[in-house]
C-alpha positions as CSV (number, residue, x, y, z in Angstrom):
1,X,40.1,94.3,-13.3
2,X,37.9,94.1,-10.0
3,X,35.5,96.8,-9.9
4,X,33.2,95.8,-7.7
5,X,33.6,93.1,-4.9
6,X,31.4,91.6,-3.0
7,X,32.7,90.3,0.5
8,X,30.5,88.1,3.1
9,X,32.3,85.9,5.1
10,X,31.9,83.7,8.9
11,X,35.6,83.5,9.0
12,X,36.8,86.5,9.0
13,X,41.4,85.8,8.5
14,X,42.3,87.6,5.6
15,X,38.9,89.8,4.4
16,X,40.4,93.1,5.7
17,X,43.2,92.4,3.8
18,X,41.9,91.5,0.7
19,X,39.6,94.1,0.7
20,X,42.2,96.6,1.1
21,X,44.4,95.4,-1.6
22,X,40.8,95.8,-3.9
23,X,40.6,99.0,-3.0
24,X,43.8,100.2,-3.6
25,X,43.6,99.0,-6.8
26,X,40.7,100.8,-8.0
27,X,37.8,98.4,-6.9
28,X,34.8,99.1,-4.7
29,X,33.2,96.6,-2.2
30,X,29.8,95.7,-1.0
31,X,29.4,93.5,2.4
32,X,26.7,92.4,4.7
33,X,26.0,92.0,8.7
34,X,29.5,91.4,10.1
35,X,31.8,91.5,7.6
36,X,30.9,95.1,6.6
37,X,30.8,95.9,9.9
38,X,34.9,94.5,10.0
39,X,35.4,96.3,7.2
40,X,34.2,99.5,8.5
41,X,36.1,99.2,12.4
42,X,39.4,98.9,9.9
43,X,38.4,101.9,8.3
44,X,37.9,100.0,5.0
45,X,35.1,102.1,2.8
46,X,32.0,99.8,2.0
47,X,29.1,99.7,0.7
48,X,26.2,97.7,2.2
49,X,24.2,94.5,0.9
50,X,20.6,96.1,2.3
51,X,21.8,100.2,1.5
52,X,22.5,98.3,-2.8
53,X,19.3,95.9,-3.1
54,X,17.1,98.4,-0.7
55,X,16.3,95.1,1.2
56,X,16.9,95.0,4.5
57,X,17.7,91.9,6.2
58,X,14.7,89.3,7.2
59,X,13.4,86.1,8.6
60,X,16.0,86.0,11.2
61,X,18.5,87.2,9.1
62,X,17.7,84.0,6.9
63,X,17.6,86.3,4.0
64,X,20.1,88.6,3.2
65,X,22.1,88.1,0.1
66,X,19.3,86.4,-1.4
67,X,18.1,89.0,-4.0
68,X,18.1,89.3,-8.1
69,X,20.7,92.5,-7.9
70,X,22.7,90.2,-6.2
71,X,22.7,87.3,-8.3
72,X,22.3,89.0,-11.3
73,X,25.3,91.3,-10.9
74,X,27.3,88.0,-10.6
75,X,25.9,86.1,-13.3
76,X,25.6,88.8,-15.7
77,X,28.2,87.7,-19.2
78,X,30.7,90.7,-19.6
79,X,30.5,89.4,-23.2
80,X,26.6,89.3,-23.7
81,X,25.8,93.5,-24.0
82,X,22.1,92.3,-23.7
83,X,22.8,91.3,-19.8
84,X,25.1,94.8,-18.7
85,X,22.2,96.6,-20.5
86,X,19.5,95.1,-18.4
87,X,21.6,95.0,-15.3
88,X,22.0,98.2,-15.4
89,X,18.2,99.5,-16.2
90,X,17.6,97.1,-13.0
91,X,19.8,99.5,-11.0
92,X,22.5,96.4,-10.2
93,X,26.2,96.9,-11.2
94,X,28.5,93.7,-12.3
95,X,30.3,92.2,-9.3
96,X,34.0,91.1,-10.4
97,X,35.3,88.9,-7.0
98,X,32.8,87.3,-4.8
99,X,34.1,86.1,-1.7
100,X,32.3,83.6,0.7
101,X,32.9,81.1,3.2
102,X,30.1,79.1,5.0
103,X,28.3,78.7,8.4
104,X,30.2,75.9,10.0
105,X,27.9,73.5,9.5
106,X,30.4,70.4,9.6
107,X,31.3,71.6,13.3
108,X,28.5,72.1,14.5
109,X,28.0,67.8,13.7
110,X,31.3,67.1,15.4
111,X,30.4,69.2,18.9
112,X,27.1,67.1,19.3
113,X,24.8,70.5,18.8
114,X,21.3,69.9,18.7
115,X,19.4,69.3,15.4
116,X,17.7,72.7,15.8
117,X,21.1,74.7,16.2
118,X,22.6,72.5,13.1
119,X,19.8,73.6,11.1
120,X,20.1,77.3,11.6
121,X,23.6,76.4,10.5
122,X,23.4,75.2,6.9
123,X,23.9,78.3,4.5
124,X,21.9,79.1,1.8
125,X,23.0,82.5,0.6
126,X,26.7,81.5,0.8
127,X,26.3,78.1,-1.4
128,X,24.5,79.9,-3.9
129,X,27.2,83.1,-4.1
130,X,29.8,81.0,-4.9
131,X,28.3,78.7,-7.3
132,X,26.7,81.5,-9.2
133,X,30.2,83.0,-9.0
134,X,31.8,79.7,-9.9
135,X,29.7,79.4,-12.6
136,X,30.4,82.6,-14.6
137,X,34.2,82.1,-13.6
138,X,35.3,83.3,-16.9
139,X,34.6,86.9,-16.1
140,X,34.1,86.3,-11.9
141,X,36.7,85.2,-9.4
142,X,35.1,83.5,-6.5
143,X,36.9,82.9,-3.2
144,X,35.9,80.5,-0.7
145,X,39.0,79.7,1.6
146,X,41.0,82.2,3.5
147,X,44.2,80.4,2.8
148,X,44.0,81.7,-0.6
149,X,43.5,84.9,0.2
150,X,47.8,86.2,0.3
151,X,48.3,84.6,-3.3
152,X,45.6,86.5,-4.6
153,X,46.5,89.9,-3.1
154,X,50.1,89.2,-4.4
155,X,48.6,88.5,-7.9
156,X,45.9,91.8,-7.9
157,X,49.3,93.6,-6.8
158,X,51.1,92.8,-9.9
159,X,48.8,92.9,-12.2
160,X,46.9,96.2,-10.9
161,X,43.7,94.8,-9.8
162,X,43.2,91.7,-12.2
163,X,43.2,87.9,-11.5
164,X,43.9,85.8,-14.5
165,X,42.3,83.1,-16.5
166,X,43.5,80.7,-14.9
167,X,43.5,81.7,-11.6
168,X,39.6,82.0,-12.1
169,X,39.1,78.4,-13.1
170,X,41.1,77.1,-10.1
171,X,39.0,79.2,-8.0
172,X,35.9,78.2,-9.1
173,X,37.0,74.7,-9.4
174,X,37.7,75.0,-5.9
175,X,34.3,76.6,-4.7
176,X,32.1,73.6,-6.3
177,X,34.2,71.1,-4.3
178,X,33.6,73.3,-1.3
179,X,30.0,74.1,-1.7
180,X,29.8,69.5,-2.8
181,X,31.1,68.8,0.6
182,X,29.2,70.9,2.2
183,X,26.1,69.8,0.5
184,X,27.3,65.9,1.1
185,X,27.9,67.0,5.1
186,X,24.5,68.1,5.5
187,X,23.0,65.0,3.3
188,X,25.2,62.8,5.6
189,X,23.4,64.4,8.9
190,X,20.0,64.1,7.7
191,X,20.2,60.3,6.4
192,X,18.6,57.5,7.8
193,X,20.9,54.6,9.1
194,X,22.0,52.2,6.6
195,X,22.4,52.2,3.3
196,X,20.2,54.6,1.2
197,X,19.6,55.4,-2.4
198,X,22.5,57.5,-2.4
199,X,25.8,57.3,-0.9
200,X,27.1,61.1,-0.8
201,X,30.7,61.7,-0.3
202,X,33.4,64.8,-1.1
203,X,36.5,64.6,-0.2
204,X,39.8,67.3,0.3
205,X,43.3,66.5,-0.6
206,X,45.8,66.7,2.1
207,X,48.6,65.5,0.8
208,X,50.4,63.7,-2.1
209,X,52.1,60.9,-1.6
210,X,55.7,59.7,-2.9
211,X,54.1,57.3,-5.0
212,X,51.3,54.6,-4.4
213,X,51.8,51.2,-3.9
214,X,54.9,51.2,-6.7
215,X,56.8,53.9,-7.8
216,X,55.1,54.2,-11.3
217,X,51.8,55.0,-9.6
218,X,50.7,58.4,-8.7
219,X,49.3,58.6,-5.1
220,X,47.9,61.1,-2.2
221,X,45.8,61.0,0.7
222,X,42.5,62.5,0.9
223,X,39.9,64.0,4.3
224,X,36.0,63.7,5.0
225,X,36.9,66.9,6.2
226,X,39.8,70.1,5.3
227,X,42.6,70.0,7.4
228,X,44.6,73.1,7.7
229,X,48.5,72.9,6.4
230,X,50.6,70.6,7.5
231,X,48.3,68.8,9.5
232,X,46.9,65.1,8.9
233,X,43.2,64.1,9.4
234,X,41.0,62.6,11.8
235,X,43.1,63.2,14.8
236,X,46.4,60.9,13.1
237,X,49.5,63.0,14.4
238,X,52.9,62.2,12.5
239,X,55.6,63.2,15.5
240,X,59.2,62.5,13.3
241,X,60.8,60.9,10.6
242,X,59.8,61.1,6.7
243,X,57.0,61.4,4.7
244,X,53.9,58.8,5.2
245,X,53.9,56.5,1.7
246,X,51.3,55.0,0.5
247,X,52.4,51.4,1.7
248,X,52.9,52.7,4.9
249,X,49.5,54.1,5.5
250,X,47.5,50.8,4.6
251,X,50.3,49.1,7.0
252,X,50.3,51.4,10.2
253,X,46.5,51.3,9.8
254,X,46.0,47.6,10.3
255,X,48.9,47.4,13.0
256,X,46.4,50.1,15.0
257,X,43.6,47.9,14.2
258,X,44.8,44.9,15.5
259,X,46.5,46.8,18.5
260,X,43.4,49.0,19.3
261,X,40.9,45.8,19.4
262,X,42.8,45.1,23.1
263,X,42.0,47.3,26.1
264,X,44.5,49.2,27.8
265,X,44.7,47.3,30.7
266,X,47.5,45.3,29.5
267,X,50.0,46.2,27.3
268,X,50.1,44.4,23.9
269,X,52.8,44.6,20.9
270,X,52.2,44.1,17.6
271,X,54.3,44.1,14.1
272,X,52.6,44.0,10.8
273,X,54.4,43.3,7.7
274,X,52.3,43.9,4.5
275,X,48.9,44.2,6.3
276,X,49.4,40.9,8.4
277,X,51.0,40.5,12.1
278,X,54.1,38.7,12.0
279,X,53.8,39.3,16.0
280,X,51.3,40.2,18.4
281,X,51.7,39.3,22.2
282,X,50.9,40.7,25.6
283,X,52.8,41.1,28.7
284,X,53.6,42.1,32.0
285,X,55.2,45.3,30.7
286,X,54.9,47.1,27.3
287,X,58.8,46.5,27.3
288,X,57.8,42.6,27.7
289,X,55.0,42.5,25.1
290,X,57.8,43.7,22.7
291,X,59.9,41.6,23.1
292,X,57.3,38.3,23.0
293,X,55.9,39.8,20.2
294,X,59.0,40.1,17.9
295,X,59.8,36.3,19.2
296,X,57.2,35.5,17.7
297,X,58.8,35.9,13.9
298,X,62.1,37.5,14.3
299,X,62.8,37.7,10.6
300,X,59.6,39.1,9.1
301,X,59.7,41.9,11.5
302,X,62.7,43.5,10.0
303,X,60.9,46.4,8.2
304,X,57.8,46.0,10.0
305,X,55.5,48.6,11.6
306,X,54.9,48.3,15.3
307,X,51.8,49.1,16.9
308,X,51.1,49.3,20.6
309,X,47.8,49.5,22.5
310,X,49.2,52.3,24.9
311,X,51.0,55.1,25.3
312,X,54.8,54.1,24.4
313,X,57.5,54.5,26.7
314,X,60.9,54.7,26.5
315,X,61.5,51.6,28.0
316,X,59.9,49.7,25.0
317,X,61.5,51.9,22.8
318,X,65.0,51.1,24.1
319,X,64.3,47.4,23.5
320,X,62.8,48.3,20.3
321,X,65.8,51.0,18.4
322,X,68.2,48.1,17.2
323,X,65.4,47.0,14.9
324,X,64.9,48.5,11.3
325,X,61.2,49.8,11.2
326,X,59.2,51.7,8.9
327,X,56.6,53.3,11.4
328,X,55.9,53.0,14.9
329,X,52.6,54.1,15.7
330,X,50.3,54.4,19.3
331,X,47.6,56.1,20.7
332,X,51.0,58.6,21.9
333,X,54.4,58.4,21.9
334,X,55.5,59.6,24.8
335,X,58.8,62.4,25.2
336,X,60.9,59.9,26.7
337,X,60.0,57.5,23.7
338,X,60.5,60.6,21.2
339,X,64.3,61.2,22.5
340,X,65.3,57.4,22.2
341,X,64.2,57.4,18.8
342,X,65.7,60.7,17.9
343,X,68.7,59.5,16.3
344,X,66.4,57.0,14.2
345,X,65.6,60.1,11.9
346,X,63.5,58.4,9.3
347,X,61.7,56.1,11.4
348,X,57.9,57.7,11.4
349,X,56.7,57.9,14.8
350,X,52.4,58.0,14.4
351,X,50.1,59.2,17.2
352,X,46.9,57.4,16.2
353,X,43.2,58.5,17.2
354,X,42.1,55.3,19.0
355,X,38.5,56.4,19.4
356,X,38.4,56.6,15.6
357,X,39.1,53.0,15.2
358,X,36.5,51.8,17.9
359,X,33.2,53.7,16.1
360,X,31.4,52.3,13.4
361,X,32.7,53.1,9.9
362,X,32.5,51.8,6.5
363,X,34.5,50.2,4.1
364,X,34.3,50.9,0.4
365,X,36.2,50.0,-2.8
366,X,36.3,50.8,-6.3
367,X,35.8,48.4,-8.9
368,X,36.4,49.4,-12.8
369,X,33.8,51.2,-14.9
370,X,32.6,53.7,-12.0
371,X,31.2,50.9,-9.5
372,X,31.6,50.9,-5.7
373,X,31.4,48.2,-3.2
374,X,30.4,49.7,0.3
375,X,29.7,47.4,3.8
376,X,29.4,48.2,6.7
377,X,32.1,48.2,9.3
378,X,32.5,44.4,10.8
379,X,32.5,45.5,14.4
380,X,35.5,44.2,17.3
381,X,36.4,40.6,17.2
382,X,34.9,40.3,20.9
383,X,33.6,37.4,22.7
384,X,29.8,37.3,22.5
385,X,27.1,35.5,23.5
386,X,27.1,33.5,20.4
387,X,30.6,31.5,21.5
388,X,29.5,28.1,22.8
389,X,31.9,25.6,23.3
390,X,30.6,22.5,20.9
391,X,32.8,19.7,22.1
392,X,32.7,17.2,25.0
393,X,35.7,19.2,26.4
394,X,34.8,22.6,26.8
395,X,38.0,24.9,27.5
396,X,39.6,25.8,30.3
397,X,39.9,29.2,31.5
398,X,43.6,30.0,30.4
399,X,42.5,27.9,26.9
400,X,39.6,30.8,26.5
401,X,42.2,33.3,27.0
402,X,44.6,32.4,24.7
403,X,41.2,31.9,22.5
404,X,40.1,35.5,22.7
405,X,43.0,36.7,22.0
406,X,44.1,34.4,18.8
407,X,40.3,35.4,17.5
408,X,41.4,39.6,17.8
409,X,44.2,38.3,15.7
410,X,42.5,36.5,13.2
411,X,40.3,39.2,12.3
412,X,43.4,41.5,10.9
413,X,45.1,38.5,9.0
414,X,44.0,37.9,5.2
415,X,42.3,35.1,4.3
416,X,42.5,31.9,4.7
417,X,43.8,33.1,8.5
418,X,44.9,30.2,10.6
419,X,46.5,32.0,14.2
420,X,48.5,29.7,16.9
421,X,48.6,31.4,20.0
422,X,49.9,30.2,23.6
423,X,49.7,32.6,26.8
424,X,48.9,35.5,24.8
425,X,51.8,35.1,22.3
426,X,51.1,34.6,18.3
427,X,53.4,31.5,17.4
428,X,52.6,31.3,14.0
429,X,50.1,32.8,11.6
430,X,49.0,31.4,7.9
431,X,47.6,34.1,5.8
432,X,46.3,34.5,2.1
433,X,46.4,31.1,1.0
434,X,43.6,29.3,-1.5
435,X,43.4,26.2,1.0
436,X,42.8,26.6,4.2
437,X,44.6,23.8,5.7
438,X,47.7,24.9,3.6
439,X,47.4,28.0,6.1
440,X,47.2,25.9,9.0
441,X,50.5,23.7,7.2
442,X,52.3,27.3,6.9
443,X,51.6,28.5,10.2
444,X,52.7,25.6,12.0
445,X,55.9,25.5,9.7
446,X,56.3,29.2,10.9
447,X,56.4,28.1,14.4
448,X,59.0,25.7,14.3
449,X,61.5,27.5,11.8
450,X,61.3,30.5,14.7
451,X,61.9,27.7,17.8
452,X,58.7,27.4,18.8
453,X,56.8,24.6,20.2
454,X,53.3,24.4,19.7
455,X,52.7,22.0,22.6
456,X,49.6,23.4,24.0
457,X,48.7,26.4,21.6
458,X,45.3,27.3,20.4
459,X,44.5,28.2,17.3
460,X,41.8,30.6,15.9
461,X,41.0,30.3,12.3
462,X,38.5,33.2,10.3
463,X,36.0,31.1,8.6
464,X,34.7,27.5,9.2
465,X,37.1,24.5,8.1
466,X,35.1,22.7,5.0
467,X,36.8,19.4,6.1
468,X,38.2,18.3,8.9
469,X,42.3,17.4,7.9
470,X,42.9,21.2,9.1
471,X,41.9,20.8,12.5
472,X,43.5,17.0,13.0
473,X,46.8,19.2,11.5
474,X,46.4,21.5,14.2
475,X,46.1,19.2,16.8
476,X,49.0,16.7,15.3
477,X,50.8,20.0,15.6
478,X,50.5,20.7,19.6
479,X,47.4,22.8,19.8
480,X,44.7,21.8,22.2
481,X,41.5,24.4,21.3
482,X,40.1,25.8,17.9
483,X,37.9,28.6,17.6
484,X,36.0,29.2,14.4
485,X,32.9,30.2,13.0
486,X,31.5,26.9,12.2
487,X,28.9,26.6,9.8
488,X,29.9,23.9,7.2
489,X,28.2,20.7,6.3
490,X,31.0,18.9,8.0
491,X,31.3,20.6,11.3
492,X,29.9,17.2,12.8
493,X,33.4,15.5,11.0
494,X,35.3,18.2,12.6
495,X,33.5,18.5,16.2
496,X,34.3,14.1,16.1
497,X,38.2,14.5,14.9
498,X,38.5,17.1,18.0
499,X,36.8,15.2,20.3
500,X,39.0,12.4,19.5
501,X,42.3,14.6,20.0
502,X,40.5,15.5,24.3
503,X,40.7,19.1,22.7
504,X,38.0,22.0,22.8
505,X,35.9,23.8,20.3
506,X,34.2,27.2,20.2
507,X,32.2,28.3,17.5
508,X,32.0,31.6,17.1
509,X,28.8,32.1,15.0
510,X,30.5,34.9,13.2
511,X,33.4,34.7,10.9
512,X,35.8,37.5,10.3
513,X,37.0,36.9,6.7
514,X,38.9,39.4,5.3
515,X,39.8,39.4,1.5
């Protein structure tokens, strides 16, 4: 049973409840600063932190619940007589429920407040409540989310005041994720860029999943940061259709990459079928861009996800609802859009956060035997400084174009990536093969098989060509500019063979490689 409770929290949904439901059932409460003071305007009877340890709050109210009759009443073993005997000659009593939540340090980061107001910001006396409470779960329930707070009440209902076993272990499993992301929050504020001795990271489950990427693996999806009920992270909105799977979140993800490394200033389609676009084109209109960019590979889009660089209209999504897709995701989907798709009831319409794609991030993976791989994030495919043409032809102003834009494509397509691209339409893309001039083979044989004729494409290509037969099969093939990286020993071989052809060369001086 609850005896004695101790209640101290910044967010304040659910405390006057709870502590009424203690109270009826038999228990007493103690309470600091504002929370008491909750307590006491709802006519709740409480005891005071400062009026039980005889310490009144200090240091800018930096120390309140920090005090041995605190502590001590929480970590005393209901099972050890020696630690209720010396709790009591100290003038403590045992405290049954503890429950915390935590200066909101992790918004204070996201509104931009200044490094002085964050500091005042991270918690002490909270933390170290709940994982002293956490700790000595087997006799102490510790409570550290409001959204708990109705199943508990309902259980100290039924069972007159009492929380079981295991009800205390999930709590208290619960609080030492809380208090680790907190901790991992505030460690991630005060590192220094790059990558340090440490890599600190919690996460919080939002959902699970159907399955993962087959239906005999479990799956879910997981925050930097809690997200209430119902709601996805990071500013990702789903507006219709059925549940996100597993699949479908590494696809819509790099459709939006690929569609969110063009500007808004004119429209561009894309459809990604197992992490690589089978389509990507501009046009005049978003309807237009659509419609080029399904051209592009007719077949392979069936399934797809499309991805668009603005907000989608219902134009586009007319042209688009005689077409079996999995997800169609933008920066918003507008209401026009919404009601052309409504009879599509399982198609997932996605709002995604573009910002989110454009700032720097990083990528990790997991490798067996509790190793991670972490890089940083590779930055937009943009044209730099570093692109200088290398031929004797440099390329024409439509050529860089078309250029630009079949490098943005490259960087989404798994390697070896070999993109043909004519006015700002992908004509054929080679992805994932062991030779690279078997991707420039496939993507060419793409082309044709979809009626296109690669009569002066360009083609973009992720890493440099070791030898120069995939160029000369480019250029046998139609296309009339490369750009690459460069940087093998043979670039001179492959600089000659396109100089030979009158066509252009950039080099990029960066590759985008993607495994």
């Amino acid at each position: 049973m609850i005896r004695t409770a101790l209640l101290s929290v910044y967010r304040k949904e659910g405390v006057v409840e709870l502590a009424r439901a203690i109270v009826r059932n038999g228990g007493g409460l103690l309470s600091s600063g504002g929370t008491a003071a909750a307590l006491r305007d709802a006519d709740v009877p409480v005891t005071s932190i400062e009026e039980y340890t005889g310490l009144a709050p200090g240091f800018g109210g930096r120390v309140k619940t920090l005090h041995p009759l605190v502590h001590a009443g929480i970590l005393a073993r209901r099972d050890v007589p020696d630690d209720l005997t010396e709790l009591d000659s100290r003038g403590g009593r045992p405290i049954d429920l503890v429950c915390v939540n935590l200066y909101p340090f992790e918004d204070a980061v996201a509104d931009g407040r200044s490094p002085a107001e964050r500091t005042e910001l991270i918690d002490i006396g909270g933390p170290a409540m709940i994982r002293a409470a956490a700790k000595n779960w087997e006799h102490v329930a510790v409570v550290c989310d409001p959204a708990d707070v109705p199943g508990l009440i309902e259980e100290m209902d039924a069972s007159g005041g009492a929380l079981s076993r295991e009800t205390r272990r999930r709590l208290a499993a619960k609080a030492f994720a809380r208090t680790a992301s907190y901790d991992c929050a505030i460690a991630a504020d005060l590192a220094e860029p790059g990558f340090g001795a440490t890599a600190a990271v919690a996460l919080h489950k939002v959902e699970d999943l159907r399955y993962g990427e087959n239906p005999h693996q479990a799956a879910a999806l997981y925050s930097g940061q809690p997200c209430a009920p119902g709601e996805l992270p990071g500013g990702w909105r789903k507006l219709a259709g059925t549940e996100l799977s597993f699949n479908n979140w590494i696809d819509l993800v790099a459709a939006a990459e690929l569609a969110f490394a063009f500007d808004e200033d004119e429209p561009v389609a894309v459809i990604v079928k197992h992490t690589n676009p089978c389509g990507t084109a501009r046009g005049a209109t978003q309807k237009e861009a659509w419609e080029r960019a399904l051209a592009g590979d007719p077949v392979s889009a069936f399934g797809g996800i499309a991805a668009f660089n603005r907000p989608l209209d219902a134009e586009a999504a007319q042209a688009m609802k005689s077409l079996f897709l999995e997800v169609v995701v933008a920066p918003e989907i507008t209401q026009g859009a919404r009601e052309v798709f409504k009879k599509k009831s399982r198609l997932r319409l996605v709002e995604a956060p573009v910002a989110a794609f454009r700032s720097r991030r990083r990528d990790w993976r997991t490798l067996p035997g509790d190793a991670y791989l972490l890089q940083d994030d590779p930055g937009r495919p943009e044209r730099t400084a570093d692109w200088k043409p290398v031929t004797q032809r440099p390329p024409s102003e439509a050529e860089l174009r078309d250029l630009e834009f079949a490098w943005k494509v490259t960087a989404t397509v798994k390697s070896n990536a070999i993109v043909f691209v004519r006015d700002g339409q992908v004509l054929g893309v080679g992805a994932g093969q062991m030779s690279r001039v078997d991707s420039v083979r496939i993507a060419a044989e793409k082309a044709r098989e979809h009626g296109h004729d690669l009569k002066g494409s360009v083609v973009g290509s992720d890493a440099f060509f070791p030898f120069p037969d995939g160029p000369k099969l480019a250029l046998e093939a139609g296309a009339v500019a490369i750009v690459q990286p460069g940087g093998s020993k043979r670039d001179d071989e492959t600089i000659e063979a396109v100089d030979a052809a009158g066509a252009a060369m950039i080099f990029t001086g960066r590759r985008v490689f993607r495994h």
